[in-house]
N, CA, C and O atoms as a GROMACS GRO file, in nm:
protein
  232
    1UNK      N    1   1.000  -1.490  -0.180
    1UNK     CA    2   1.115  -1.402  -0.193
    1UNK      C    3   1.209  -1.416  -0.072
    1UNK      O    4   1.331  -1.409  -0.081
    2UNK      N    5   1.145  -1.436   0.034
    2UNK     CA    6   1.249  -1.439   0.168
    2UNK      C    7   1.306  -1.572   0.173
    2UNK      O    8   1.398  -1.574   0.255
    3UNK      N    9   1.284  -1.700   0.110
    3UNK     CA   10   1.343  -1.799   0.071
    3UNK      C   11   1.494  -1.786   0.012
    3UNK      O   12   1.590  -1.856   0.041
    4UNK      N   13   1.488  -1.682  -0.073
    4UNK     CA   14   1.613  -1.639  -0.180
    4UNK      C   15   1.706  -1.521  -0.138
    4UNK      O   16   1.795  -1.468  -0.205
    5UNK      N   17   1.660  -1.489   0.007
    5UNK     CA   18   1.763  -1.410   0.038
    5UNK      C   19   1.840  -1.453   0.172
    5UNK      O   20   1.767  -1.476   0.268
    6UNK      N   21   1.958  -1.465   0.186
    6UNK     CA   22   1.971  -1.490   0.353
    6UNK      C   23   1.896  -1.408   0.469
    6UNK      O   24   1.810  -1.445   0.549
    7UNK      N   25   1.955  -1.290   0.451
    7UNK     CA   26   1.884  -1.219   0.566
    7UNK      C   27   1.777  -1.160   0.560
    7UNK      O   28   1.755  -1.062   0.632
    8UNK      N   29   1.689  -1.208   0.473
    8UNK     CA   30   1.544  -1.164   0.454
    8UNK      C   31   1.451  -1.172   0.595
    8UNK      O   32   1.498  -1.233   0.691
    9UNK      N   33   1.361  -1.128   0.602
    9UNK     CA   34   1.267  -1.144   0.733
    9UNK      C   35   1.140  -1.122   0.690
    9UNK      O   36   1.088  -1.025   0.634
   10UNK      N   37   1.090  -1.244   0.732
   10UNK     CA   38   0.919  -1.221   0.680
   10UNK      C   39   0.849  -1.110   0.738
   10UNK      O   40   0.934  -1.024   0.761
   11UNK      N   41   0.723  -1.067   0.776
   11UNK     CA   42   0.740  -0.951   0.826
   11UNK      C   43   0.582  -0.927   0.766
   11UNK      O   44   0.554  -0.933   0.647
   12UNK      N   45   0.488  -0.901   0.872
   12UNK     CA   46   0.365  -0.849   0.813
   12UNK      C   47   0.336  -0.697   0.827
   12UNK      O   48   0.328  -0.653   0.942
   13UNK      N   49   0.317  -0.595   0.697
   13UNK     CA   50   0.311  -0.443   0.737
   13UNK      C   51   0.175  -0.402   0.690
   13UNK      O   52   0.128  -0.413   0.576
   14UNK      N   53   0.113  -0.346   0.813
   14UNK     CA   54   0.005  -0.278   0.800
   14UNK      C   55  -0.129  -0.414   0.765
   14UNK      O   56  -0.227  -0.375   0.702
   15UNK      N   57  -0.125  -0.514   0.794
   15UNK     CA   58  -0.189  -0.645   0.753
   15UNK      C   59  -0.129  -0.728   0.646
   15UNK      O   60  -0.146  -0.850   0.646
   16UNK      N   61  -0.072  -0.680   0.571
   16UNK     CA   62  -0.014  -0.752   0.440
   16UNK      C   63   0.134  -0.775   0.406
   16UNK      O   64   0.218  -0.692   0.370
   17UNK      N   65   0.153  -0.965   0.434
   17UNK     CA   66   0.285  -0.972   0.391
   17UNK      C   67   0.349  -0.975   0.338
   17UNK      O   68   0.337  -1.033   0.230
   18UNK      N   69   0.489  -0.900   0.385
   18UNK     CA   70   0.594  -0.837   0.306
   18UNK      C   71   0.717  -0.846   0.374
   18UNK      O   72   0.705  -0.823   0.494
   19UNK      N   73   0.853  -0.878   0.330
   19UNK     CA   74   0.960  -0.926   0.340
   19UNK      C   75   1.068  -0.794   0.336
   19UNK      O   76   1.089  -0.729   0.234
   20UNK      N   77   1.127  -0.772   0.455
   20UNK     CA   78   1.206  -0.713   0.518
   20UNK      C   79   1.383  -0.759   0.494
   20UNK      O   80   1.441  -0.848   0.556
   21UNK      N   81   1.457  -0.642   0.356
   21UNK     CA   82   1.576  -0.728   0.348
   21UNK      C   83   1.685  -0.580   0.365
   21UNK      O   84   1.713  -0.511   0.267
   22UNK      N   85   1.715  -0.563   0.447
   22UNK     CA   86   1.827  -0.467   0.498
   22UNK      C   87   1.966  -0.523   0.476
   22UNK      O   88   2.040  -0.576   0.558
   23UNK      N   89   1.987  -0.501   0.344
   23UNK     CA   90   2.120  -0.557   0.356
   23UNK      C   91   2.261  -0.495   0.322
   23UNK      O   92   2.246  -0.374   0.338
   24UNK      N   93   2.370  -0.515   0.289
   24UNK     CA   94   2.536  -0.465   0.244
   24UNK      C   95   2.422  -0.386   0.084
   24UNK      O   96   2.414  -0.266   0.056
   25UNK      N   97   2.377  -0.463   0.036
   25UNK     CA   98   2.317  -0.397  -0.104
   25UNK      C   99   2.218  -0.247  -0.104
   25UNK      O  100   2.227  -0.158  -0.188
   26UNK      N  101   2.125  -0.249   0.010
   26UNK     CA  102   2.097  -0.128  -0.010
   26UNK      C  103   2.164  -0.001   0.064
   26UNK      O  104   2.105   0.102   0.096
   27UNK      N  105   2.330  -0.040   0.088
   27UNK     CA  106   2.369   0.067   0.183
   27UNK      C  107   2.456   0.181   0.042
   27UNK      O  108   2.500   0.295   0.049
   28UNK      N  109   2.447   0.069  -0.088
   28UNK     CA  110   2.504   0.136  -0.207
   28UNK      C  111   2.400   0.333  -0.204
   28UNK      O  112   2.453   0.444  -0.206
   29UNK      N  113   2.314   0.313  -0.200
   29UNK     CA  114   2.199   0.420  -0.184
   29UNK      C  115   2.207   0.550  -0.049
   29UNK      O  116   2.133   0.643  -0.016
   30UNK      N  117   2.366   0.481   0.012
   30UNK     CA  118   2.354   0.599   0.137
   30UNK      C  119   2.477   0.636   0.110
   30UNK      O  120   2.541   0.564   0.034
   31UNK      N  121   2.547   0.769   0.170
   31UNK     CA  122   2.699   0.828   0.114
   31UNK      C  123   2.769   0.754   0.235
   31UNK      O  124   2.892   0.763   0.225
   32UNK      N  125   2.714   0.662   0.381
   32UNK     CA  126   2.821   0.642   0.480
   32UNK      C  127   2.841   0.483   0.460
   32UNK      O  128   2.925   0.416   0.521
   33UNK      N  129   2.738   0.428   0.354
   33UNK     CA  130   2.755   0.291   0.350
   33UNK      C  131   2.744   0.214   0.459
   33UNK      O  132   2.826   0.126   0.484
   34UNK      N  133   2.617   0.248   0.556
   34UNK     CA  134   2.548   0.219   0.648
   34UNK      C  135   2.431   0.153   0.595
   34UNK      O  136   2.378   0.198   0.494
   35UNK      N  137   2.372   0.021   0.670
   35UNK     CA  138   2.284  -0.054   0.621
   35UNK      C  139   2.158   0.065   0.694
   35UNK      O  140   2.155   0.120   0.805
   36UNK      N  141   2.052   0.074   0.558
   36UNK     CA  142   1.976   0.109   0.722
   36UNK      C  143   1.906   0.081   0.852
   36UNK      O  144   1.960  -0.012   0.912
   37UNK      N  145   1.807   0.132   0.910
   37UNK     CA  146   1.749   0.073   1.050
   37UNK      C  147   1.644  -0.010   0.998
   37UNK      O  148   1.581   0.038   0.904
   38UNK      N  149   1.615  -0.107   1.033
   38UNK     CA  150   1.496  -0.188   0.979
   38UNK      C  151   1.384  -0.093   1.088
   38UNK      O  152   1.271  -0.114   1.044
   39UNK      N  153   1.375  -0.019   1.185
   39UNK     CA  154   1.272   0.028   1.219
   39UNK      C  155   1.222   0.134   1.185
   39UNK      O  156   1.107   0.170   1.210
   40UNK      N  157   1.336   0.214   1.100
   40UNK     CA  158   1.322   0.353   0.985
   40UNK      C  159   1.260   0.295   0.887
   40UNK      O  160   1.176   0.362   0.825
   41UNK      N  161   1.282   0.171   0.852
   41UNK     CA  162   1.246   0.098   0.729
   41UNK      C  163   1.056   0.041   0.674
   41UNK      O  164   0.986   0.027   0.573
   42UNK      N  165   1.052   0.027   0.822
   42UNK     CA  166   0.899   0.004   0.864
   42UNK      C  167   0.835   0.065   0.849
   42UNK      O  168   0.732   0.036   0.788
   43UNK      N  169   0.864   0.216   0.911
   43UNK     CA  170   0.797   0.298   0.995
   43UNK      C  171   0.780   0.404   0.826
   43UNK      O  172   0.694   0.492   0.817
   44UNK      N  173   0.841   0.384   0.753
   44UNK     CA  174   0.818   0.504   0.618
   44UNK      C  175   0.742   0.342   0.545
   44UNK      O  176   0.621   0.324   0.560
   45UNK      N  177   0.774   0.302   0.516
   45UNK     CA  178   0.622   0.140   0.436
   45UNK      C  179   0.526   0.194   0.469
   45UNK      O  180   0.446   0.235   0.385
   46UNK      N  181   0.498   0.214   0.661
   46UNK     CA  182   0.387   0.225   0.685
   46UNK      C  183   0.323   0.340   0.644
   46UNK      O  184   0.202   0.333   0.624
   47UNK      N  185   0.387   0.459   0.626
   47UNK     CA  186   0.338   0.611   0.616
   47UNK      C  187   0.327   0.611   0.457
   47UNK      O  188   0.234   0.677   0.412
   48UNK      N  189   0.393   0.558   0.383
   48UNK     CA  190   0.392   0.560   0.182
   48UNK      C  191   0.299   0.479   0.158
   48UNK      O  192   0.202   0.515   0.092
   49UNK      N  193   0.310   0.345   0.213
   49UNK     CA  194   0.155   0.223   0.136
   49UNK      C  195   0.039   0.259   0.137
   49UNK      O  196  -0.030   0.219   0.044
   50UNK      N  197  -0.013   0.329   0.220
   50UNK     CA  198  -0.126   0.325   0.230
   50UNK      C  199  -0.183   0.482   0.150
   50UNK      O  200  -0.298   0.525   0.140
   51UNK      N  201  -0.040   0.545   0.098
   51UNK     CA  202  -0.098   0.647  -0.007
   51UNK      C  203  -0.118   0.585  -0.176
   51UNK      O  204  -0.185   0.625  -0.271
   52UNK      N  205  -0.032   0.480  -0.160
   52UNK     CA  206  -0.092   0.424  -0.289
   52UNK      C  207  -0.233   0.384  -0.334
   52UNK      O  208  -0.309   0.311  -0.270
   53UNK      N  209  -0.252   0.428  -0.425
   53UNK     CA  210  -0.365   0.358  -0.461
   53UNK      C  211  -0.373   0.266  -0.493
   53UNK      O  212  -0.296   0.209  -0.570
   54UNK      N  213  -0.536   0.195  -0.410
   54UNK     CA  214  -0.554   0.028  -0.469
   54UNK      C  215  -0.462  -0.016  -0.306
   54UNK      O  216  -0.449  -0.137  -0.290
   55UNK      N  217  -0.429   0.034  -0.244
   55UNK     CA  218  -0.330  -0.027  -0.140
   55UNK      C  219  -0.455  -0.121  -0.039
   55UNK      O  220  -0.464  -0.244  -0.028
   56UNK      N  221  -0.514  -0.047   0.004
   56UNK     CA  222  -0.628  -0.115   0.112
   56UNK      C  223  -0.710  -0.213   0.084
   56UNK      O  224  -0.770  -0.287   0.163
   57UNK      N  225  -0.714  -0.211  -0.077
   57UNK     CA  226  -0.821  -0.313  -0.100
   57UNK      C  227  -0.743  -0.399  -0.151
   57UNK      O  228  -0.788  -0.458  -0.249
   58UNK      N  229  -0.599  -0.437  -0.104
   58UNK     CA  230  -0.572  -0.580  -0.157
   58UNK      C  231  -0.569  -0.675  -0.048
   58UNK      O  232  -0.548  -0.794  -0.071
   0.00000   0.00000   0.00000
């Protein structure tokens, strides 16, 4: 997937990799049309994945 985006960033979270894409597209989702922080971005992955289930054992 990070092949197909320019500003993609590979990116390993919580052990398992996953691709980091902060871009003009997800700022449609905010009212100031601000990209967001890729370290806000991290930091809630890390606190939501691991409530999924099935998350740890992949």
């Amino acid at each position: 997937m990070a092949d197909l985006l320019n500003t993609a960033q590979k990116r390993t979270v919580l052990g398992h990799p996953a691709v980091l894409h902060s871009d003009r597209t997800i700022a449609i989702w905010r009212q100031d049309s601000v990209v967001p922080d890729d370290a806000a971005l991290l930091s809630v992955a890390e606190k939501v994945l691991p409530t999924i289930p099935g998350w740890g054992n992949g």
